[in-house]
N, C-alpha and C positions, 0 to 999 in steps of 0.2 A: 948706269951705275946707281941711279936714284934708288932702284927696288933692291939691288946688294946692302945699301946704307940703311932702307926702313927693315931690309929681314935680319941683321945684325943686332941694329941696335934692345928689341926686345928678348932677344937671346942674353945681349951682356947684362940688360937690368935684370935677368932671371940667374944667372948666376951669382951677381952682384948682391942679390937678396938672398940667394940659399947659401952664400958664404955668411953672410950676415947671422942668418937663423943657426947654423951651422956653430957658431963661433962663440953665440947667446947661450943657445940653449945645451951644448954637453956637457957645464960643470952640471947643469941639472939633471941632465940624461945619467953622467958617470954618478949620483947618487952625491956629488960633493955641495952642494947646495939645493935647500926648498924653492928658493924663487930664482929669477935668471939675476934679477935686480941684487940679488946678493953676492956675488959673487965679486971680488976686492977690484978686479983688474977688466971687470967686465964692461964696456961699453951701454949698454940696454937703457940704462935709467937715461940715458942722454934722448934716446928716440922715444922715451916714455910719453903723452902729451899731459899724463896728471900728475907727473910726479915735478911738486912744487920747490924741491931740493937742488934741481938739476933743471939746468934752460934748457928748452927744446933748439934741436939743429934747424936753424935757420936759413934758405939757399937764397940767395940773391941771385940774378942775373949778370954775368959781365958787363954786357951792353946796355 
């Protein structure tokens, strides 16, 4: 079961990230904003690592 749980898990961070990208960038794509970072409701600036307005996501370990 070990090689099921290593061929899975880079499958779901590849999702996980094209839902991401996905989600940033079609107010940009739909033409309703220049930058991703503008958009009211959008997440981006938070994964930004320059933009000194907004903390970068932090992950800690449980353990």
């Amino acid at each position: 079961m070990i090689w099921v749980d290593l061929f899975i898990r880079p499958t779901y961070f590849k999702i996980l990230d094209d839902s991401l990208n996905y989600i940033h960038y079609n107010p940009m794509a739909s033409e309703l904003v220049y930058y991703e970072r503008d958009w009211k409701n959008s997440s981006y600036a938070i994964y930004e690592e320059d933009n000194p307005e907004t903390p970068s996501v932090k992950v800690h370990p449980l353990c």
